[in-house]
C-alpha positions as CSV (number, residue, x, y, z in Angstrom):
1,X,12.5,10.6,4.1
2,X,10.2,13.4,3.4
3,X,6.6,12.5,5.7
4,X,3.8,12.7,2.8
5,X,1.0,11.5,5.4
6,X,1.9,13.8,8.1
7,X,-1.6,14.1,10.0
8,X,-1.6,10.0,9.5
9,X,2.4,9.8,10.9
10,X,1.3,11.7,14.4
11,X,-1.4,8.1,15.2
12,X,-4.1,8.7,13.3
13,X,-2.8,5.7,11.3
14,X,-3.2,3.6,14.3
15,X,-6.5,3.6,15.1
16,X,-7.5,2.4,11.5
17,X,-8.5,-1.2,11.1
18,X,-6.2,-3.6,9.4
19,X,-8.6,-3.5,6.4
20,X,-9.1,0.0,6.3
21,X,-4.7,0.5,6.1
22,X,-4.8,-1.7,3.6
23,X,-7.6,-0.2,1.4
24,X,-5.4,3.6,2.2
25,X,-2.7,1.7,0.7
26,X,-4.8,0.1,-2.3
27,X,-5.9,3.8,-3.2
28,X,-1.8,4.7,-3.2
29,X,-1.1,1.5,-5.6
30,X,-4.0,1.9,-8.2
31,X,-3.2,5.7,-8.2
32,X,0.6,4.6,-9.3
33,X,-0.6,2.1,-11.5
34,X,-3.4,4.5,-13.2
35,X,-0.1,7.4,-13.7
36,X,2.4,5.2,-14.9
37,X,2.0,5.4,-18.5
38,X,0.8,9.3,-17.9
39,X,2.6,10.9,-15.9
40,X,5.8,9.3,-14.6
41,X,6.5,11.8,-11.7
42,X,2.7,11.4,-10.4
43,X,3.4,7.6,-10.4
44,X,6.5,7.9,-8.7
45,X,5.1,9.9,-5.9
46,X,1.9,7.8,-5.3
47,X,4.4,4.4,-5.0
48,X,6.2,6.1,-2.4
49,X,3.0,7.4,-0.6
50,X,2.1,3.5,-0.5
51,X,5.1,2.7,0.7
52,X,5.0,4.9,3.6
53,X,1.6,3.8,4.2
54,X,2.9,0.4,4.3
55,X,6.2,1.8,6.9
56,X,3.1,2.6,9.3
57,X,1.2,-0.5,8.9
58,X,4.8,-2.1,9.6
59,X,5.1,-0.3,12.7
60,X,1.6,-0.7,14.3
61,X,1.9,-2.5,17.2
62,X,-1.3,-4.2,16.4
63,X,-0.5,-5.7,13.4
64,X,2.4,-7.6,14.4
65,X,0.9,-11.2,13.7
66,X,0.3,-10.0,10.2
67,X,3.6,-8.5,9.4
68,X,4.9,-11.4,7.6
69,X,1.8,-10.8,5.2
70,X,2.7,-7.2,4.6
71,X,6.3,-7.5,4.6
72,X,6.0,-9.6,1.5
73,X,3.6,-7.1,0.3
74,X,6.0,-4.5,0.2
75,X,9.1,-6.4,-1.2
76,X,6.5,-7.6,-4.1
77,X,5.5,-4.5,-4.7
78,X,8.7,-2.7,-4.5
79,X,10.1,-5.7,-7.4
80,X,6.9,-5.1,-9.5
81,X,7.0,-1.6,-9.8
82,X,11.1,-0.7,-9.5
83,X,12.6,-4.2,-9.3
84,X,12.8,-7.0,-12.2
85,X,9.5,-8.0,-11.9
86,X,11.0,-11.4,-11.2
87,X,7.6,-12.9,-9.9
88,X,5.4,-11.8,-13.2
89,X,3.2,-9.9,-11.6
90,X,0.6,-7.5,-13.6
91,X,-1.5,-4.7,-12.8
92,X,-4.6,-7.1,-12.1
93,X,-3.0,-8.6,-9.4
94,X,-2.4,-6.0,-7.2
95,X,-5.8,-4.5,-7.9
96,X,-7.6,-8.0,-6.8
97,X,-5.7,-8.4,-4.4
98,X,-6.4,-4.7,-2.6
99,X,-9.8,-4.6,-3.9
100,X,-10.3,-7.2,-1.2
101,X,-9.4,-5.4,1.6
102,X,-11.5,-2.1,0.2
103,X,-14.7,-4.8,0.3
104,X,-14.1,-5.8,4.2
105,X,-13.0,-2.5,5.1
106,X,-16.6,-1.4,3.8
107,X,-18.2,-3.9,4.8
108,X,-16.8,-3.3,8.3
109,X,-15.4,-6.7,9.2
């Protein structure tokens, strides 16, 4: 796998907030959402910048009691936008649901 987020690989990543990580990774999902219909390589390359965003959230040590929550993040994500869509989701879903975390993370909970 080719490291998009190299700067954010070497720990940087880490030392975000839950809520911040998961606003970085909202930013990744509304960007492939926004390109889909444009530009299908731009789309393609901002789903798998959220997906590696979501490999480091995975592997933060300090996020281990809410891994079951972002695991199933990234398997619904990974159905909606290259799987069968097998749970109906829509673009409003995923932009509630991250627009959540943007709130707290600027809110600084």
């Amino acid at each position: 796998m080719n490291i998009q987020h190299k700067q954010l690989a070497n720990g940087c990543w880490n030392k975000l907030t839950f809520f911040e990580q998961m606003a970085n990774i909202g930013s990744e999902v509304e960007r492939t959402i926004k390109w889909r219909e444009k530009n299908t390589q731009y789309s393609q390359q901002a789903f798998e910048r959220a997906l590696e965003l979501l490999s480091f959230t995975i592997d933060d040590p300090k996020n281990k009691t809410k891994l079951k929550e972002i695991l199933r993040c990234r398997e619904l994500w990974c159905d909606y936008i290259v799987g069968d869509n097998q749970y109906n989701q829509n673009d409003a879903l995923w932009q509630n649901y991250f627009f959540a975390f943007n709130w707290a993370a600027r809110a600084g909970v």
